[in-house]
C-alpha positions as CSV (number, residue, x, y, z in Angstrom):
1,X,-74.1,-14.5,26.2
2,X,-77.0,-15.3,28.6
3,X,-74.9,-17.1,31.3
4,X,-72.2,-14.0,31.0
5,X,-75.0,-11.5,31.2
6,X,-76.3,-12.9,34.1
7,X,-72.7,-13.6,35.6
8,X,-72.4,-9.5,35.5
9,X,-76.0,-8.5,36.5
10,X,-74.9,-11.0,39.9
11,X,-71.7,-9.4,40.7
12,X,-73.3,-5.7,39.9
13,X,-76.1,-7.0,42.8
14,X,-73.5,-8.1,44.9
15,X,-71.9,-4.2,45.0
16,X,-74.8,-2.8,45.3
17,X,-75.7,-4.8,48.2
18,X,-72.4,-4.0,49.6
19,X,-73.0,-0.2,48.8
20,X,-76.4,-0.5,50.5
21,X,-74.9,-1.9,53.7
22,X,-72.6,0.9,54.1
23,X,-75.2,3.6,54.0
24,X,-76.4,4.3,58.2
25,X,-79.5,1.8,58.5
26,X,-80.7,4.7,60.8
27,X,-80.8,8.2,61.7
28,X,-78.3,8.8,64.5
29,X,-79.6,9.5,68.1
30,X,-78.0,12.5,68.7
31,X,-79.4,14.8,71.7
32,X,-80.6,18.0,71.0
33,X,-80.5,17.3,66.8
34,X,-82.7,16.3,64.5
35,X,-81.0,14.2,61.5
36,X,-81.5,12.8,58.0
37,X,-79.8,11.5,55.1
38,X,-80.8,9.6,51.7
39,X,-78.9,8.9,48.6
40,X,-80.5,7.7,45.1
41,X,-77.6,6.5,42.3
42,X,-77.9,7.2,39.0
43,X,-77.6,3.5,38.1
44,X,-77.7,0.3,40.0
45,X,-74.6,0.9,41.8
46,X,-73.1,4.9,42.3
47,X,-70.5,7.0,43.4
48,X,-72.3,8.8,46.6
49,X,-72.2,7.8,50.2
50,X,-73.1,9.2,53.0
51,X,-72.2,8.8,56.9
52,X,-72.6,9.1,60.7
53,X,-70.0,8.7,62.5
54,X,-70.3,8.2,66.8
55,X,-67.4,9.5,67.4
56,X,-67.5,10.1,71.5
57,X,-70.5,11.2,73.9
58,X,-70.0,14.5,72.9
59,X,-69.3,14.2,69.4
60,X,-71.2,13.5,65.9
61,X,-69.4,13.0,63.1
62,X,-70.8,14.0,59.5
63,X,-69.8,12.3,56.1
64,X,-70.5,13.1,52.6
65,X,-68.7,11.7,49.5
66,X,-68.7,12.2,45.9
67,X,-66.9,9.8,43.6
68,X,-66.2,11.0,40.1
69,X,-68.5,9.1,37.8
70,X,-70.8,6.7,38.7
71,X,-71.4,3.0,38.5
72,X,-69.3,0.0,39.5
73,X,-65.7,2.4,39.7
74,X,-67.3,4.8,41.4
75,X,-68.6,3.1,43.7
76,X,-66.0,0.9,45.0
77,X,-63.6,4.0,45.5
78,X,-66.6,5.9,47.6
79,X,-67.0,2.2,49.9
80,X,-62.7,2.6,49.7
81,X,-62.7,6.1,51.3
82,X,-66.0,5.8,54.0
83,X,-64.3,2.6,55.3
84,X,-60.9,4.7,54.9
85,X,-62.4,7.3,57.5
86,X,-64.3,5.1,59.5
87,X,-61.3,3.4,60.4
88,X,-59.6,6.7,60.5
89,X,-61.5,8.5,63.3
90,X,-60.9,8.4,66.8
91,X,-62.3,10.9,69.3
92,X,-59.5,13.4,69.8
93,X,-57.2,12.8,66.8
94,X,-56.8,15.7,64.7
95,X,-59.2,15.4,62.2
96,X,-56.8,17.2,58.9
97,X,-53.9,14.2,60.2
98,X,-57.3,11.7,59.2
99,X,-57.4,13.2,56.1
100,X,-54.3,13.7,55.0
101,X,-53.9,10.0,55.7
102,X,-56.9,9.3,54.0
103,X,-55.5,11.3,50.9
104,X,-52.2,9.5,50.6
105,X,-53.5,6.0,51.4
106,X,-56.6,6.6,47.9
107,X,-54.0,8.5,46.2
108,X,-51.9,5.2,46.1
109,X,-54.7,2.6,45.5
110,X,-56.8,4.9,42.6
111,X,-56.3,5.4,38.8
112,X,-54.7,8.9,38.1
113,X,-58.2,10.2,36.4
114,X,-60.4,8.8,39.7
115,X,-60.5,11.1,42.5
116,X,-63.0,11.4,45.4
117,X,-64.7,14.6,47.0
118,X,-65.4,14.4,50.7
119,X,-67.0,16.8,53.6
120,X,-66.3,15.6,57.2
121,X,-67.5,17.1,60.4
122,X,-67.6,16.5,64.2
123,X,-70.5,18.3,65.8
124,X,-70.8,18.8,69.5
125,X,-74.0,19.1,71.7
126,X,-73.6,22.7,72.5
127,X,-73.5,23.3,68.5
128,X,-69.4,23.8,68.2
129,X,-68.5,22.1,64.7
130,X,-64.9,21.3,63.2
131,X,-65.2,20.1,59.7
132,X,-62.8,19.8,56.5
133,X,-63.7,20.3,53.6
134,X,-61.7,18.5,50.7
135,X,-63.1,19.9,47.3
136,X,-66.4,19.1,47.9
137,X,-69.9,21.3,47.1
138,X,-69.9,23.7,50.0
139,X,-72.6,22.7,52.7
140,X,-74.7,25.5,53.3
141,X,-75.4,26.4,57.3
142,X,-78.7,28.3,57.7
143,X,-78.7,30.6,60.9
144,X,-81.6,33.2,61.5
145,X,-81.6,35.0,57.9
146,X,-77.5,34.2,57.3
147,X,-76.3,31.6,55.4
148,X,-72.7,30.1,55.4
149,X,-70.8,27.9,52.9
150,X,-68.5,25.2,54.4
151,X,-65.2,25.9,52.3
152,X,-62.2,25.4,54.7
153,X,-60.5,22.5,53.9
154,X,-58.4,21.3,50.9
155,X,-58.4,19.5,47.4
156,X,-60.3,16.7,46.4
157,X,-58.8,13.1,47.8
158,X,-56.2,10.9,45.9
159,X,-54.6,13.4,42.8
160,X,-52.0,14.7,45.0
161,X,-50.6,12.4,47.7
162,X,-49.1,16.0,49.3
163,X,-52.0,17.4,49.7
164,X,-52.3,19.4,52.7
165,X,-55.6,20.2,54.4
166,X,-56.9,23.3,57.4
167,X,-60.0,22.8,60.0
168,X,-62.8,25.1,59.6
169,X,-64.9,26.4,62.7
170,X,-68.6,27.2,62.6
171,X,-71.0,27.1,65.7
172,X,-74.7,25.7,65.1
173,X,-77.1,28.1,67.1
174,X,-80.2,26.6,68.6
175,X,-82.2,26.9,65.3
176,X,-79.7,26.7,62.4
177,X,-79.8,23.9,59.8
178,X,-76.5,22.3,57.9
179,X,-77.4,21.3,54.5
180,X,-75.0,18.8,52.7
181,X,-75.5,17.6,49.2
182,X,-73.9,16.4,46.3
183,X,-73.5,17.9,42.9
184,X,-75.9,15.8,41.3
185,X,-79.0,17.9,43.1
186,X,-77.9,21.2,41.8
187,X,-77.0,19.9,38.4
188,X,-80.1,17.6,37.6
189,X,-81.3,19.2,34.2
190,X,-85.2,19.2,33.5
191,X,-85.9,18.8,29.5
192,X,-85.0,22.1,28.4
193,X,-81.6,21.5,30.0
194,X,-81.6,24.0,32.8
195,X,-80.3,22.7,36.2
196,X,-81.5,23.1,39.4
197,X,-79.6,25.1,40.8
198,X,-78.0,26.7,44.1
199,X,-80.5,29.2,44.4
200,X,-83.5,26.8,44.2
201,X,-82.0,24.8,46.8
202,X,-81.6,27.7,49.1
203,X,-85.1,29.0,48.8
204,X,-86.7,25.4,49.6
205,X,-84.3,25.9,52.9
206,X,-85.6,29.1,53.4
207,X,-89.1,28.3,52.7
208,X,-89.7,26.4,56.6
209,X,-92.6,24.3,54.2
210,X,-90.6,21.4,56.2
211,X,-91.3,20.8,60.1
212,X,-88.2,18.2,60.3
213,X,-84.6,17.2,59.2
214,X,-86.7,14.5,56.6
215,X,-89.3,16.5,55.8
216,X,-86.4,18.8,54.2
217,X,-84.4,16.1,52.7
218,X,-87.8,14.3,51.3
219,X,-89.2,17.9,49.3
220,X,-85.5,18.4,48.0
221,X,-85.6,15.0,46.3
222,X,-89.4,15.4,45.3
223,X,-88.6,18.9,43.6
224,X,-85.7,18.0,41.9
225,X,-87.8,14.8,40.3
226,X,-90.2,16.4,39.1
227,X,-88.3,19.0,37.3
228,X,-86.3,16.2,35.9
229,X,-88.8,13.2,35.0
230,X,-88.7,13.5,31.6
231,X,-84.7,13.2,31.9
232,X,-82.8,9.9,33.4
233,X,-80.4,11.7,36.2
234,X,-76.8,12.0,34.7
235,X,-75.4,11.3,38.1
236,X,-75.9,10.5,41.7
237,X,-77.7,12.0,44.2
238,X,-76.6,12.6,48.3
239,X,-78.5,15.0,50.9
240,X,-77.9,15.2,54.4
241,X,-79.8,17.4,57.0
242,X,-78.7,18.6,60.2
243,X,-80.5,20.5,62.6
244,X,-80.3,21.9,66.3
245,X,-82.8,21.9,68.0
């Protein structure tokens, strides 16, 4: 039992690493935008990852992903579809044929009851922004006292190999921050089992306590801890920060 406990605990170590080294080592250096991710699993191993993406001179592309679970499954169909679109992307391909092709090549490789949530955007310096949007949370995009919710886009990766996806259009304004996060923020439950929340997170946005892109990302994660020490998180944890200067 000893030698097949640690068997498991080594190959668990050895995703993990693997999950680690697919995470960006570093913010991207992106002219005129200030940038910031982190992602905290709910076990050794999880089902969130997050991603930039160089796509040309003029473009940034912007990753989230949302498994369903966590742990070991989870986590090696999130490292399937991150590779899936990095491989995918090419500066000037349509960015709904990516997914689409995404779609049908996870919709062949995953169990029926797995499925994958994904938000992918290119960004341009002068703040135009494509994105799609397949049945992930809605990032929010902050601009002067407006805030929009990223919808456009389709259903969640690898159910339907059929599925068909639209581009949404915003523009990011000198100013404006884009928010991306995962369900397990606004879910996270303190002892009394109420959950953070949508509103919560949009009032920290609102709050400008923050002075940067990390600053954000960092009091997001130190809020929702400390409403939820008492209580082990139920599932994985992704935000992403965005913001023009």
């Amino acid at each position: 039992l000893k030698l097949r406990k640690a068997y498991l605990e080594d190959r668990v170590a050895q995703v993990r690493e693997i999950q680690i080294s697919l995470l960006p080592p570093a913010p991207p250096q992106f002219k005129g935008y200030d940038v910031w991710g982190a992602s905290v699993p709910a076990e050794d191993v999880g089902g969130d990852l997050f991603d930039f993406i160089q796509v040309s001179e003029r473009a940034l592309g912007l990753a989230i992903a949302d498994s369903a679970g966590h742990g070991m499954p989870a986590a090696l169909m999130a490292r399937d579809a991150i590779i899936g679109l990095r491989m995918g992307v090419e500066d000037r391909l349509r960015v709904t044929a990516m997914m689409e092709k995404l779609n049908l090549v996870l919709s062949r490789s995953a169990l029926a009851s797995r499925f994958i949530s994904l938000f992918y955007a290119e960004v341009e310096h002068n703040g135009n922004m494509m994105y799609c949007n397949a049945g992930h949370n809605p990032p929010l995009l902050f601009s002067g006292d407006e805030v929009s919710e990223l919808k456009q886009g389709g259903l969640i990766l690898g159910p339907n190999p059929q599925a068909r996806y639209e581009l949404g259009y915003v523009c990011m304004e000198r100013g404006s921050t884009l928010l991306l996060f995962t369900d397990g923020i606004v879910e996270a439950q303190d002892r009394f089992g109420e959950m953070y929340g949508t509103q919560r997170l949009l009032d920290l946005a609102r709050s400008r306590s923050w002075n940067s892109a990390r600053e954000l990302v960092e009091e997001l994660f130190a809020e929702v801890r400390q409403d939820s020490r008492t209580v082990p998180p139920a599932d994985d944890q992704t935000v992403v920060v965005v913001r023009r200067l």
